[in-house]
Phi, psi and omega in degrees: 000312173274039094310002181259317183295308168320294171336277200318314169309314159278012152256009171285315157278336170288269186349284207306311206310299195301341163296332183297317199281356173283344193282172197266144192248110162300117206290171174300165190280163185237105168263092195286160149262140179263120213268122166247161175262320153010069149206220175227146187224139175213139188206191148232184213199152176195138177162231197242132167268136145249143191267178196184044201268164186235133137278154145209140183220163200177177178273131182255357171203153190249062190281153203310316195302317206322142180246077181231144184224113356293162194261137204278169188233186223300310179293358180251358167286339182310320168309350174259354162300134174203145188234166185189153175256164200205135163205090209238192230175136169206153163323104157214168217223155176153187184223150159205191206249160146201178189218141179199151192244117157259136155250126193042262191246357176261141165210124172240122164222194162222175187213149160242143156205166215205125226248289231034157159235149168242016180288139159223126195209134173213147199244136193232155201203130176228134199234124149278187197279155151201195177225119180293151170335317207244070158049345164327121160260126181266168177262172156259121182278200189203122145246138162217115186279085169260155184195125159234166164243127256240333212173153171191162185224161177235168184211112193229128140266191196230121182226111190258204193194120165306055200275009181210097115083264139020261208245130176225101173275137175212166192250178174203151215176154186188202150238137162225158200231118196250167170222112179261146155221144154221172172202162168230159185210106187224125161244143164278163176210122203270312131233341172251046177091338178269151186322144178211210168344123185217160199216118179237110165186162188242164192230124169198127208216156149286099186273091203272148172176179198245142164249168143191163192186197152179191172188220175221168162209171187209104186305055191314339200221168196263325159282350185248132178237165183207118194219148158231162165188164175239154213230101159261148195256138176201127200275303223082182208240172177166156200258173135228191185240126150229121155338148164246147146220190192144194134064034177088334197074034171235032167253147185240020187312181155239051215297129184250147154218110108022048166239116140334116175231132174215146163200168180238175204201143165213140167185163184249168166208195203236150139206130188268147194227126165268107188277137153357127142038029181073179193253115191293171191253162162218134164278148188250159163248000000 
């Protein structure tokens, strides 16, 4: 009889053991981290410049010296005007800084960045001789026209939209600021051809003007993004003067160019993004 009460007790506690251990063990808490845009970010950048320029060149004065017979008047000088378009390509490089804030799926920031360029472009042009309408004979001239841009910077804000988290589209605007250089050179020539009249001169200025653009970016990492976007640039316009010379240097005549400068951009970049106070946590179960 007490061997029959043992048993029974001890199958009476594996039985309790083995219920316990079927009950379900509430798991631990889990603390992920959530990816914010929140911080300041430094990076570089690389890709294509493209120009969109407009010319126009001509005489912008007329001096006593010109050696034309019958002396040609105004409208026939309209005829030595000419306008043309350029549109030439180049490599550029470069890094930038920016600082930016999210709410709920908006992210507002700014961006500053600083470029190198490589557009560089010349347009060579050779006209033959004729006789204007009022009897004026013109020579055949050579003009040649160059023009790059040295370098250029942006001032951007920035206004995106999370939409996966991530992945971030934004439009962007701005004031930029280029370093431009040119020069022209049109020489005449006289009827049997040889150099005669020549008109020489150049332009180089530091240029203000507006961007705008957008692109997407994309966070691989919880400190590294990858972004590509595009940028159009507008210069505005601006003249310059060449002198003429030849004939002794006593012609005061004048050659004016004309340029439209507008260009674009494409490019990708790198950016390590430092968050605000860190990236917050949530639990997950």
């Amino acid at each position: 009889m007490r061997k029959i009460l043992l048993a029974s007790v001890a199958a009476i506690g594996f039985a309790g053991t083995a219920s316990a251990a079927d009950l379900a063990v509430k798991a631990p808490v889990v603390y992920a981290p959530v990816f914010t845009w929140t911080g300041c970010y430094l990076g570089i950048n690389g890709g294509w410049i493209g120009s969109d320029e407009s010319y126009r060149t001509g005489f912008a004065a007329l001096g006593p010296q010109v050696p034309f017979d019958p002396r040609p008047t105004p409208a026939d000088f309209d005829l030595l005007e000419r306008s043309f378009s350029s549109d030439e390509s180049g490599a550029t490089a470069g890094g930038q800084f920016g600082c930016q804030w999210q709410w709920g799926s908006v992210v507002l920031g700014g961006e500053w960045d600083w470029s190198w360029s490589g557009l560089e472009e010349d347009n060579n042009t050779l006209f033959a001789a004729f006789t204007a309408p009022s009897g004026a004979p013109f020579a055949s001239r050579a003009e040649h026209h160059h023009k790059q841009l040295d370098w250029f910077t942006t001032a951007r804000a920035r206004l995106g939209w999370a939409a996966w988290d991530r992945f971030l589209i934004y439009a962007t605007g701005g004031v930029a600021l280029g370093a431009y250089d040119a020069y022209t050179k049109v020489q005449f020539f006289d009827n049997a051809g040889n150099p005669s009249l020549l008109y020489n001169g150049s332009y180089r200025e530091k240029r203000i003007g507006w961007t705008a653009g957008g692109g997407f970016e994309w966070a691989f990492a919880n400190n590294w993004t990858a972004k590509a976007e595009f940028l159009y640039l507008d210069f505005g316009s601006f003249d310059y003067i060449s002198p003429s010379s030849g004939f002794g240097n006593n012609d005061d005549s004048v050659w004016r160019t004309h340029i439209d400068a507008q260009e674009y951009v494409v490019r990708v970049g790198l950016n390590y993004l430092f968050h605000l106070g860190g990236p917050p946590v949530v639990a997950r179960y």
